[in-house]
N, CA and C atoms as a LAMMPS dump frame, in Angstrom:
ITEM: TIMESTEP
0
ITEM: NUMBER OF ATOMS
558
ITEM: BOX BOUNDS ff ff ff
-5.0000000000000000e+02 5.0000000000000000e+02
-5.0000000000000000e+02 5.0000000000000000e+02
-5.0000000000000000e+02 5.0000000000000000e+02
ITEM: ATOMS id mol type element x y z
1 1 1 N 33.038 0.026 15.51
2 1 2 C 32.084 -0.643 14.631
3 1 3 C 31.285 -1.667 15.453
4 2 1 N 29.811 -1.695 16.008
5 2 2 C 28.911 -2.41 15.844
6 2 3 C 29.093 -3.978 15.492
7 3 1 N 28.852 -4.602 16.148
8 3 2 C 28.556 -6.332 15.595
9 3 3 C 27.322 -6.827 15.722
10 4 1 N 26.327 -6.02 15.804
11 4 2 C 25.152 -6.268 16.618
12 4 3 C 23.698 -6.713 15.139
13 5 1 N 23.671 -7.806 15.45
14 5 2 C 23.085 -8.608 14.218
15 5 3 C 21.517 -8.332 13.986
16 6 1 N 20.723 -7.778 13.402
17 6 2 C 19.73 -7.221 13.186
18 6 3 C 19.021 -8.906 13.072
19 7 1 N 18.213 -9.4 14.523
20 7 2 C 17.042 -10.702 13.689
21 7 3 C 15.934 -10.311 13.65
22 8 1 N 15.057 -11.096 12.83
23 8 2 C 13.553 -10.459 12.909
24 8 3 C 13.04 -10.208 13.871
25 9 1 N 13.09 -10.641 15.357
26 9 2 C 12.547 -9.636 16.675
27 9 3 C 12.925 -8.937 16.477
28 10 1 N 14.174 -8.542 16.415
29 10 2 C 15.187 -7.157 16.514
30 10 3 C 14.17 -5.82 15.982
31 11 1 N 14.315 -6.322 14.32
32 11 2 C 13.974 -5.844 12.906
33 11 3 C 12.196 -5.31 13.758
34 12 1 N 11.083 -5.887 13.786
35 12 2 C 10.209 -5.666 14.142
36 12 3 C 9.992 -4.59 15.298
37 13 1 N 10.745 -5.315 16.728
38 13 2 C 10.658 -4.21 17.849
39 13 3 C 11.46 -2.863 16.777
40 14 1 N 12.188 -2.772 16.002
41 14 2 C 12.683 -1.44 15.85
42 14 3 C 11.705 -0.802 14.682
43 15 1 N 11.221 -1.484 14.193
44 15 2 C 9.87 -0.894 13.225
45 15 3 C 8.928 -0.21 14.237
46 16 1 N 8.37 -1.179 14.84
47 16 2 C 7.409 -0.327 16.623
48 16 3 C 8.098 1.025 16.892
49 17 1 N 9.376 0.889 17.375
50 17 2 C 10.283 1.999 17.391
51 17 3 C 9.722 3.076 16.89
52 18 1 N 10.368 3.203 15.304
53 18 2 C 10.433 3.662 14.553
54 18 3 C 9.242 4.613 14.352
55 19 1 N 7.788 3.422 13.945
56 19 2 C 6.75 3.856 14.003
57 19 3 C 5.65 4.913 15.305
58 20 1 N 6.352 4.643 16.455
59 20 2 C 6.135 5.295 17.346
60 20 3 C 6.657 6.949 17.203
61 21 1 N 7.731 6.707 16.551
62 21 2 C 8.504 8.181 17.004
63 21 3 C 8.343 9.096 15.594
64 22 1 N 8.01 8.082 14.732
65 22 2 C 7.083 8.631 13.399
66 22 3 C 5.913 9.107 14.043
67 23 1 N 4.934 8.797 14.762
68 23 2 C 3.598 9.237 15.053
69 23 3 C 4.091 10.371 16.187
70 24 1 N 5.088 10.747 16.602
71 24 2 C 5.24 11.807 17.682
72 24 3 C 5.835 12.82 16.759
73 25 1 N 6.547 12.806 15.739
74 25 2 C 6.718 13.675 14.548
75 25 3 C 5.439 13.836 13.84
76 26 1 N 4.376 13.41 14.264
77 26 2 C 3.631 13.589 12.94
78 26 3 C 4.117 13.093 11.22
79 27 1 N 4.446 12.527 11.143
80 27 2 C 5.621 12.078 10.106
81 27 3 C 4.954 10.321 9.425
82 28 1 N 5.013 10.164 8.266
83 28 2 C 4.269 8.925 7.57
84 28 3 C 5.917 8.632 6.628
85 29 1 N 5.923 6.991 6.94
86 29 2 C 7.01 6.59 5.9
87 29 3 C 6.54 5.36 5.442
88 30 1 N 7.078 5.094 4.064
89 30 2 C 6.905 4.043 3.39
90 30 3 C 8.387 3.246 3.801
91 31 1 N 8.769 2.448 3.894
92 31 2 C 10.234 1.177 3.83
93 31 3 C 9.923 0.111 3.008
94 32 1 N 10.499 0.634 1.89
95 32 2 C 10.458 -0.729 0.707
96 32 3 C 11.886 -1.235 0.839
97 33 1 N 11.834 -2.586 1.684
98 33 2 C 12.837 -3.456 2.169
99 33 3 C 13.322 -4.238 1.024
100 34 1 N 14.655 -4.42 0.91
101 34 2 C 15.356 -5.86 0.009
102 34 3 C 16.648 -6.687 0.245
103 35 1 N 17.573 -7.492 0.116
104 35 2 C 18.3 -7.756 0.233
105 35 3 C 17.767 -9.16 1.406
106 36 1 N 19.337 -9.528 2.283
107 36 2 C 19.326 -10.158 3.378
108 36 3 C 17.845 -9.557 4.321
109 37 1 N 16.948 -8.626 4.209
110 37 2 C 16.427 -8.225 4.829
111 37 3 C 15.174 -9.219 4.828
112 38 1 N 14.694 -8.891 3.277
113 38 2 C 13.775 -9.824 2.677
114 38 3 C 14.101 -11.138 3.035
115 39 1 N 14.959 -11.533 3.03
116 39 2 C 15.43 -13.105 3.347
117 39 3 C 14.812 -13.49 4.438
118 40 1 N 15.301 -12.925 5.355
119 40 2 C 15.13 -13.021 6.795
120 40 3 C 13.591 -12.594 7.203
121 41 1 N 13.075 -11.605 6.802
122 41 2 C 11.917 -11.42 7.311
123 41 3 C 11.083 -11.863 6.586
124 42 1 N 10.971 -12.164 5.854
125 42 2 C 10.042 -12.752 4.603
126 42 3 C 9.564 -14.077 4.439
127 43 1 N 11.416 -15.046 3.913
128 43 2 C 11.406 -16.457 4.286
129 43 3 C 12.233 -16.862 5.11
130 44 1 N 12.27 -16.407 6.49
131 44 2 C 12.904 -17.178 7.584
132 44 3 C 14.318 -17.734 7.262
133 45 1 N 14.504 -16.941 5.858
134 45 2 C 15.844 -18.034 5.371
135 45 3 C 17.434 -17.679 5.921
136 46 1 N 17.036 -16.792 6.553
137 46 2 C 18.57 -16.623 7.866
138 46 3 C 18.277 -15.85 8.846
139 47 1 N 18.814 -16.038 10.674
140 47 2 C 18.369 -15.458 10.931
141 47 3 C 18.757 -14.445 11.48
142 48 1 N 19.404 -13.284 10.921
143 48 2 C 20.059 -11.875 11.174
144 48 3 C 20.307 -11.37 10.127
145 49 1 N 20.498 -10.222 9.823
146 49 2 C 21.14 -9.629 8.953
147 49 3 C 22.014 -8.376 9.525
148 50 1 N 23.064 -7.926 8.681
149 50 2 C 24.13 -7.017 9.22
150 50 3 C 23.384 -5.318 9.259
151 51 1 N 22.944 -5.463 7.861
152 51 2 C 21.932 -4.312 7.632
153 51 3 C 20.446 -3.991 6.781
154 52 1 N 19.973 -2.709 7.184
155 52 2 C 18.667 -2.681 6.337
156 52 3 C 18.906 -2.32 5.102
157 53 1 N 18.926 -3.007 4.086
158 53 2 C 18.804 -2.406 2.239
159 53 3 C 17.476 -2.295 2.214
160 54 1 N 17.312 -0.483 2.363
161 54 2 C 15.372 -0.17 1.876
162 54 3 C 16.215 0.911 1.122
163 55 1 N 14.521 1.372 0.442
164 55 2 C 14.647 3.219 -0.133
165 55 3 C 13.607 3.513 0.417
166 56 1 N 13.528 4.563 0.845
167 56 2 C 12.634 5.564 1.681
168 56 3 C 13.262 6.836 1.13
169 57 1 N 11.827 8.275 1.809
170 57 2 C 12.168 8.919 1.643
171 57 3 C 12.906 9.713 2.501
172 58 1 N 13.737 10.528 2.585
173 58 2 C 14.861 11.29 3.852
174 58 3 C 14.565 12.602 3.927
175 59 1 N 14.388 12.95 5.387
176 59 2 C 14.48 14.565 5.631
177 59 3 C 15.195 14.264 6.913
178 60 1 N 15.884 16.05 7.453
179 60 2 C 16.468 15.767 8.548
180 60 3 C 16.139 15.043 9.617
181 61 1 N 14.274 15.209 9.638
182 61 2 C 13.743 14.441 11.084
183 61 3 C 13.835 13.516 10.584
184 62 1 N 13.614 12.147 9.85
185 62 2 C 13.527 11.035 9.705
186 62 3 C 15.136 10.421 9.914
187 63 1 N 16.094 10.734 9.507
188 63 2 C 17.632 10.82 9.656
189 63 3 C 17.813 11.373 11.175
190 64 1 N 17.269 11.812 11.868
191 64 2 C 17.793 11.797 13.192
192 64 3 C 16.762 10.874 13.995
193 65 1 N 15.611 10.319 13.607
194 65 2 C 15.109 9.388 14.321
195 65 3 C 15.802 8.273 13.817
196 66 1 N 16.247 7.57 12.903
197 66 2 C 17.092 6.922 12.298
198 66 3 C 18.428 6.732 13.382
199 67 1 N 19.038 7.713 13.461
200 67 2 C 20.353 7.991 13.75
201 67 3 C 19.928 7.797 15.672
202 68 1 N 18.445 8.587 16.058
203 68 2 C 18.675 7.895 17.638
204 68 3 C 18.631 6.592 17.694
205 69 1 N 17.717 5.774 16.692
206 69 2 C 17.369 4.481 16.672
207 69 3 C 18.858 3.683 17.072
208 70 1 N 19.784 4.16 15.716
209 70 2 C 20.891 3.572 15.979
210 70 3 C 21.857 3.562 17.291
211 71 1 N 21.46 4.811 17.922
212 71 2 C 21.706 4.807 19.136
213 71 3 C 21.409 3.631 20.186
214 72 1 N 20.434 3.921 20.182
215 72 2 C 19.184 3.112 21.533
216 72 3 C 19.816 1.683 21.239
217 73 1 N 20.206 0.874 20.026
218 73 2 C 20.287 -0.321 19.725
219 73 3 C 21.71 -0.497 19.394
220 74 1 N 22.559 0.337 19.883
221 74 2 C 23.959 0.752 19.303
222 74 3 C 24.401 -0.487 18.208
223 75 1 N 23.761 -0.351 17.069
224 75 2 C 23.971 -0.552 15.845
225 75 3 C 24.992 0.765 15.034
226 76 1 N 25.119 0.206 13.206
227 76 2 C 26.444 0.735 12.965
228 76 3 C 25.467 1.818 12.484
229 77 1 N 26.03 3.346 12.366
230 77 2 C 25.32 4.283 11.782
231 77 3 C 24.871 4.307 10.575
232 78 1 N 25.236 3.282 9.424
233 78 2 C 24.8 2.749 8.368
234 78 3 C 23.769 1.492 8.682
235 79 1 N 22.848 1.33 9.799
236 79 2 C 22.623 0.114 10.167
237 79 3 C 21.555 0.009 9.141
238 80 1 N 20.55 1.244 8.357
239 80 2 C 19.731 1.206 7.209
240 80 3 C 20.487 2.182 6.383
241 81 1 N 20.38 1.802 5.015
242 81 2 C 20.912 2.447 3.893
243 81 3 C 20.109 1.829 2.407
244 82 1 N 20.424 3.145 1.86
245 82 2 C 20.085 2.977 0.302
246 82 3 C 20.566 2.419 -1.204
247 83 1 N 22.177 1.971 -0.183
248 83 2 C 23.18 1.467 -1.65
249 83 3 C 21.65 0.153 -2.527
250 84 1 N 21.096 -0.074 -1.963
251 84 2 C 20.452 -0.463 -3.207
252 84 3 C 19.281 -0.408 -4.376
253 85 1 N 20.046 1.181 -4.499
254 85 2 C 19.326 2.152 -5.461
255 85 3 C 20.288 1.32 -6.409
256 86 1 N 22.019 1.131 -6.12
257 86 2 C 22.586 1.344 -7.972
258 86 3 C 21.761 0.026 -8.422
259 87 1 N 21.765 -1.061 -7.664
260 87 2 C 21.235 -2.594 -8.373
261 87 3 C 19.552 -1.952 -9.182
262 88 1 N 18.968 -1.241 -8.065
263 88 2 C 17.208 -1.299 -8.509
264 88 3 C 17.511 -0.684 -10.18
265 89 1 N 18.226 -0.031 -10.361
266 89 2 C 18.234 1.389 -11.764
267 89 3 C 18.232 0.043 -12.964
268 90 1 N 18.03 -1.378 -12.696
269 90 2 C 18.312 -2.308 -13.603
270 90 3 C 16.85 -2.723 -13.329
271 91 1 N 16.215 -2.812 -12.946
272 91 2 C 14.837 -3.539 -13.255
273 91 3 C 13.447 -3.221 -14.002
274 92 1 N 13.264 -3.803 -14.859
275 92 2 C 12.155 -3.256 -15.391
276 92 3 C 10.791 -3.046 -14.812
277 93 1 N 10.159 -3.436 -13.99
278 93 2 C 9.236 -3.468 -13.081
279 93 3 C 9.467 -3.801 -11.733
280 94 1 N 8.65 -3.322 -10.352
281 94 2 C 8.78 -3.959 -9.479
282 94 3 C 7.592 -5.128 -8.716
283 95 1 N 7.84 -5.633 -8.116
284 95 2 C 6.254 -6.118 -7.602
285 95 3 C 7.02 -6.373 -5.896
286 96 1 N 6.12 -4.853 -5.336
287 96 2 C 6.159 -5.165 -3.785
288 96 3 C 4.836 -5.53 -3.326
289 97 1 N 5.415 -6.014 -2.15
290 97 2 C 3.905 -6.049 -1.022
291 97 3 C 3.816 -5.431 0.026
292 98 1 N 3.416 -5.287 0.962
293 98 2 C 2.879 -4.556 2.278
294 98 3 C 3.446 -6.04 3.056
295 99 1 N 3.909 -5.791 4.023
296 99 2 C 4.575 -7.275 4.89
297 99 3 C 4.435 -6.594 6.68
298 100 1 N 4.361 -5.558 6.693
299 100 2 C 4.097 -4.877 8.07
300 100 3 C 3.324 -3.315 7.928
301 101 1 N 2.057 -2.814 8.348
302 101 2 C 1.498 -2.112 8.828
303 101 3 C 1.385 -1.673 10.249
304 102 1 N 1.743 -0.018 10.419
305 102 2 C 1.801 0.1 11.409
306 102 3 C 1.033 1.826 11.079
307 103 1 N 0.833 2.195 12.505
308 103 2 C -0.02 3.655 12.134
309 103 3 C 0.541 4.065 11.106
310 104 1 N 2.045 4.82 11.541
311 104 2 C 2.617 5.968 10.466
312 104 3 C 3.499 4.959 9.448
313 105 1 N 4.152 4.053 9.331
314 105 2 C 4.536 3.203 8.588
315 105 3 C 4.588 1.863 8.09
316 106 1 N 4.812 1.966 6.802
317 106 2 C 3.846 0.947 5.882
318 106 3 C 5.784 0.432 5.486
319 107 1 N 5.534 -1.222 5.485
320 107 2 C 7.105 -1.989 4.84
321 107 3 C 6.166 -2.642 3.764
322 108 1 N 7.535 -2.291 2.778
323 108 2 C 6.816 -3.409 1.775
324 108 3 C 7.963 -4.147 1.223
325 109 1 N 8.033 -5.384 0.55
326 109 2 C 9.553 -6.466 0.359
327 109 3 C 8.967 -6.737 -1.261
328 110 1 N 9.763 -7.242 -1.777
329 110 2 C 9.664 -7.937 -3.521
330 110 3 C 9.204 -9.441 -2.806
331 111 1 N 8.503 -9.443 -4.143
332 111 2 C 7.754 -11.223 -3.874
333 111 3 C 8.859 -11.794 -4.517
334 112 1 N 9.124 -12.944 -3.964
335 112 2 C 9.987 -14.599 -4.448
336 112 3 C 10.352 -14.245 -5.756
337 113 1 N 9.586 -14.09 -6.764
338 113 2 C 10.526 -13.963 -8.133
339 113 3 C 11.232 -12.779 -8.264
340 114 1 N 10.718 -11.521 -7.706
341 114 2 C 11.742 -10.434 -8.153
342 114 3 C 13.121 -10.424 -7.421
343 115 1 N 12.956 -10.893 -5.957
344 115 2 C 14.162 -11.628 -5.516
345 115 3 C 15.233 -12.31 -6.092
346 116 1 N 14.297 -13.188 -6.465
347 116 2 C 15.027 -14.473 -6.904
348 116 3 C 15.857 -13.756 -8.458
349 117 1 N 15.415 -12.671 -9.13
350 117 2 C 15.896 -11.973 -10.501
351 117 3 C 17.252 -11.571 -10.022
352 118 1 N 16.483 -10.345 -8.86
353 118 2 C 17.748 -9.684 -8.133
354 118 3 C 19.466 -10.252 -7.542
355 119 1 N 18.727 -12.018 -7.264
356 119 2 C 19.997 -12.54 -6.633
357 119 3 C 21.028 -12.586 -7.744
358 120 1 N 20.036 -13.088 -8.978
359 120 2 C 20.768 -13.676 -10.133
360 120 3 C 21.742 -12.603 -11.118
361 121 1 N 21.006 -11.216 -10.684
362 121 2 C 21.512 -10.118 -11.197
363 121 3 C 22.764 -10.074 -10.516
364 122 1 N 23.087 -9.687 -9.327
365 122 2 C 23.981 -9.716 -8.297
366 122 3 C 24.907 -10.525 -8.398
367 123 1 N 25.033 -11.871 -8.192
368 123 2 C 25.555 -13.47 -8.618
369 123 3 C 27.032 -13.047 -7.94
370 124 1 N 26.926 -12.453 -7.049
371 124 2 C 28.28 -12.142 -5.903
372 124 3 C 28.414 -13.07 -5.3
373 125 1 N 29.995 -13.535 -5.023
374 125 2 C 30.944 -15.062 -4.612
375 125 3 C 30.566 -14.674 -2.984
376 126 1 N 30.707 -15.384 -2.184
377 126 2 C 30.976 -15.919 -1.274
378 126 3 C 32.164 -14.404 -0.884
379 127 1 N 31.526 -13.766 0.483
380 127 2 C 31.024 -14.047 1.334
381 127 3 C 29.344 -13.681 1.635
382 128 1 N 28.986 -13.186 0.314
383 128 2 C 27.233 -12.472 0.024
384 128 3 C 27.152 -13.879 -0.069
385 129 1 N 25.467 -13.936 0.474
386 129 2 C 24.632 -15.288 -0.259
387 129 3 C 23.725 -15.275 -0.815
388 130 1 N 24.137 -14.476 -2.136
389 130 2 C 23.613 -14.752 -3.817
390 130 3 C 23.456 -15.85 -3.538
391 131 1 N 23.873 -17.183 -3.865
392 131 2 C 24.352 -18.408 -4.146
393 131 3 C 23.456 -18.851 -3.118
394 132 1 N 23.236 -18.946 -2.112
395 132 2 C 21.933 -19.416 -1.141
396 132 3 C 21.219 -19.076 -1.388
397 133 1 N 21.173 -17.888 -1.694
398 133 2 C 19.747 -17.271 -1.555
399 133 3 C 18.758 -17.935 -2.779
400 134 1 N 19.402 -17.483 -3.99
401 134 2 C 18.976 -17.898 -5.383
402 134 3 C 18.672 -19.261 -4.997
403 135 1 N 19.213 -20.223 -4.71
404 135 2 C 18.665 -21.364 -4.425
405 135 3 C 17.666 -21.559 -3.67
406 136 1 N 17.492 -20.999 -2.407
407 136 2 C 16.528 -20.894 -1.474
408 136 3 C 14.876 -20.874 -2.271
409 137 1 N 15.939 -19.876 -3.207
410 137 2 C 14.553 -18.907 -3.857
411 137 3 C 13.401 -20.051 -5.17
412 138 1 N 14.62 -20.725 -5.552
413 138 2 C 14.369 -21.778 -6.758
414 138 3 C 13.16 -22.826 -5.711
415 139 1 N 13.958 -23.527 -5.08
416 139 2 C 13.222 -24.373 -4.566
417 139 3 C 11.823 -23.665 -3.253
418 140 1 N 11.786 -23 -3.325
419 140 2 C 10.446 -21.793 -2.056
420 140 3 C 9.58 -21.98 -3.415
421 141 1 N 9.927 -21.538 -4.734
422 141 2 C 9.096 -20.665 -5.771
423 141 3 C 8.821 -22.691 -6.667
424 142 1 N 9.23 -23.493 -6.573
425 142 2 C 9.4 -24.972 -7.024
426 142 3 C 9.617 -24.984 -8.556
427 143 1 N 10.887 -24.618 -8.869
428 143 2 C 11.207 -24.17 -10.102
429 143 3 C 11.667 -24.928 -10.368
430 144 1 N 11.573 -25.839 -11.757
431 144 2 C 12.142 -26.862 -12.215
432 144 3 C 13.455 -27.061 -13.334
433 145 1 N 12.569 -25.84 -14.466
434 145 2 C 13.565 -25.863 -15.73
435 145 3 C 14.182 -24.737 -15.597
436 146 1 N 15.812 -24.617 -16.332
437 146 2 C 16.368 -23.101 -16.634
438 146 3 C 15.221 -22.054 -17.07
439 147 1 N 14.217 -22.337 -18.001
440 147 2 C 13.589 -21.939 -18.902
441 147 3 C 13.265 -20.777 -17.556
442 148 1 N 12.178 -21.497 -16.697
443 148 2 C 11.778 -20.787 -15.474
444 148 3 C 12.011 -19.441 -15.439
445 149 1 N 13.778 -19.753 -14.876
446 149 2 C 14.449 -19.189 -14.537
447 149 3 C 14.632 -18.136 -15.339
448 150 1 N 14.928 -17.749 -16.433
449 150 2 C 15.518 -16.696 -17.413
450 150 3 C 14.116 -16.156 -17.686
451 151 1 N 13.06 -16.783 -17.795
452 151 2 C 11.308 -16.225 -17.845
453 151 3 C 11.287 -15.027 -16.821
454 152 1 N 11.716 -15.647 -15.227
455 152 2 C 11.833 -14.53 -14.612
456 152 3 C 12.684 -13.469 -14.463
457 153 1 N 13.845 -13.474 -14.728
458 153 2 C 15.244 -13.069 -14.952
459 153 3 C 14.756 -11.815 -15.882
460 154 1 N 13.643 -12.436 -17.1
461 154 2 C 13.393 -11.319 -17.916
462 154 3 C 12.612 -10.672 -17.954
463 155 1 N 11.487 -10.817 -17.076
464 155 2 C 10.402 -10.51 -16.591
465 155 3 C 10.785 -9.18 -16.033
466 156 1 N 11.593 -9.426 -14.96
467 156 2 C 12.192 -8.353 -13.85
468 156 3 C 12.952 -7.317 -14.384
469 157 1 N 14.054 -7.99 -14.926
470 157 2 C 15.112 -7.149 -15.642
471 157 3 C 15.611 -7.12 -16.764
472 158 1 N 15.597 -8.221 -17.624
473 158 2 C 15.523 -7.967 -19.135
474 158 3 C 16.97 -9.002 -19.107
475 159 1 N 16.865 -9.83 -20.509
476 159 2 C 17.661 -10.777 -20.868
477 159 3 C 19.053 -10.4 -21.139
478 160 1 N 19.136 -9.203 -21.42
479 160 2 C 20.313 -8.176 -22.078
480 160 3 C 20.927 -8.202 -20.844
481 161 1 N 21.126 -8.182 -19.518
482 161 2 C 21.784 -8.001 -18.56
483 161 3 C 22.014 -9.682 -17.989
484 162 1 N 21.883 -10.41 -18.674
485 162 2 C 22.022 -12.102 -18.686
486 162 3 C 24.051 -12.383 -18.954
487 163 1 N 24.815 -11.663 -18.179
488 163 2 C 25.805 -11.887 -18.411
489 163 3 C 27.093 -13.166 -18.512
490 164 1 N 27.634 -13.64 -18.766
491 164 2 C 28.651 -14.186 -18.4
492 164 3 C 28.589 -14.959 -17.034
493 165 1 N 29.2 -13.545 -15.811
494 165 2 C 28.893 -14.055 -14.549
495 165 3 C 27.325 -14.594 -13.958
496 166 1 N 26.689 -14.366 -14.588
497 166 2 C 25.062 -14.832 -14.49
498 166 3 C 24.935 -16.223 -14.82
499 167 1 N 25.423 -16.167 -15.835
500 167 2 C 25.027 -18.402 -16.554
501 167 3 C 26.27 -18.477 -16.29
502 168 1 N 27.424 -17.993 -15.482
503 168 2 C 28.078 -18.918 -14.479
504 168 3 C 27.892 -19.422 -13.375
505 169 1 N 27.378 -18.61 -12.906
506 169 2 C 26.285 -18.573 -11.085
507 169 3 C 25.141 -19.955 -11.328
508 170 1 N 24.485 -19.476 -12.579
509 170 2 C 23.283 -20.3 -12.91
510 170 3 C 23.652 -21.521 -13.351
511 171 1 N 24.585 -21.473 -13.581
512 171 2 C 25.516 -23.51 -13.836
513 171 3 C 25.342 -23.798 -12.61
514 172 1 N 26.228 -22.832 -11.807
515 172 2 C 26.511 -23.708 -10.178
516 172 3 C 25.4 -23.902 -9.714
517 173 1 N 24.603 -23.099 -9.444
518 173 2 C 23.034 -23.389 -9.181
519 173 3 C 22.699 -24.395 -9.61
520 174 1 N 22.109 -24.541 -10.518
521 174 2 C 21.889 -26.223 -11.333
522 174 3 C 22.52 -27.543 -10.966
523 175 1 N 23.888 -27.074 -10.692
524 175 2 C 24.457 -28.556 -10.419
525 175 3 C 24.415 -28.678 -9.284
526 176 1 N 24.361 -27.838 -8.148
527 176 2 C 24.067 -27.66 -6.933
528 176 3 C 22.799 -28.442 -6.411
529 177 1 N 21.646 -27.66 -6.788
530 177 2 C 20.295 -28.498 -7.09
531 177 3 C 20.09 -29.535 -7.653
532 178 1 N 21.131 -29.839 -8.485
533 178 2 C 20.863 -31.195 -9.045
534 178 3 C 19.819 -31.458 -10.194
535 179 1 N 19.946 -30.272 -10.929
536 179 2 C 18.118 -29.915 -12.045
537 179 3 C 19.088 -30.551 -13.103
538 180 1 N 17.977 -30.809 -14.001
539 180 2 C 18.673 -31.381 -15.563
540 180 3 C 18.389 -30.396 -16.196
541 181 1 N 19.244 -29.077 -15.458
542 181 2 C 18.98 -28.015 -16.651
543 181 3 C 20.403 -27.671 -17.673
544 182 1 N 20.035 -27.432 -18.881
545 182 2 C 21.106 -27.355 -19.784
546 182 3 C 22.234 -26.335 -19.852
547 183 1 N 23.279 -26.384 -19.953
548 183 2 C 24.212 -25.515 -19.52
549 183 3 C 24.454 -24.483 -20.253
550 184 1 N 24.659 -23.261 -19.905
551 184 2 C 25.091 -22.068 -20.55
552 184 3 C 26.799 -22.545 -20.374
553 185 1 N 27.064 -22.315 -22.218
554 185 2 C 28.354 -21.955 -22.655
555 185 3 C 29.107 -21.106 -22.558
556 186 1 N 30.222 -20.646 -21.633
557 186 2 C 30.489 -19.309 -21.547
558 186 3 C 31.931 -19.509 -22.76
């Protein structure tokens, strides 16, 4: 197993990569990036990540340029993956952007609030940083009231998935930040 920490040089020279050996395939890909990825390349807010959470589309050539990539950079053979299809099947809309252009491939990341939905959806303990991140995300986006918060929460993904572990996360958040926001009763 790989220990080899993906930072945004990293992340970039392997997009060049990527995009190079896309244009020698003749081959065009979209990478709609999320997770620690977005963090890091987006808002500087850590600087590595373990792996890529995108969805793209897959054929054998793209999976073996993939798979030399992982080579060349002896990263883990999961060093990009899709596990975050099961989280996306919860959102009601998306809003990406374009964050890198290159000939044959185009990245695109969620802006600050759909993030910031996603963390809250997630609201995973320690050793994920839900819990940073969401905060990161509060104060980047200068969010004041809960209200904000659940505006976007429902915006993204709908109030119905506002669980328990969610306005437990979103307490700690609050008191964390220090907001005079009102507490969910669990």
């Amino acid at each position: 197993m790989s220990s080899v920490k993906v930072t945004k040089e990293l992340f970039i020279e392997i997009l060049e990569v990527l995009d190079e050996k896309l244009q020698e395939n003749k081959l065009e890909l979209i990478l709609n990036i999320y997770g620690d990825t977005v963090m890091m390349a987006c808002f500087d807010a850590r600087p590595a990540t373990k792996d890529i959470d995108a969805l793209f589309d897959i054929s054998p050539q793209i999976n073996n340029i993939l798979v030399d990539i992982a080579e060349t950079y002896e990263l883990d053979k999961d060093w990009i993956n899709q596990d975050i299809k099961e989280p996306l099947k919860y959102m009601k809309k998306e809003n990406l952007k374009e964050i890198y252009k290159f000939k044959n491939l185009k990245v695109l990341a969620p802006s600050a609030e759909q993030m910031l939905a996603m963390k809250i959806l997630s609201a995973r303990p320690e050793p994920y940083k839900d819990f940073d991140d969401a905060e990161y995300l509060i104060e980047y986006l200068k969010i004041e009231t809960l209200e904000e918060v659940i505006n976007i929460f429902n915006n993204y993904i709908g109030r119905r998935y506002l669980g328990n572990r969610q306005k437990i996360f979103l307490n700690y958040v609050g008191k964390d930040l220090r907001k005079a926001w009102k507490e969910f009763s669990i």
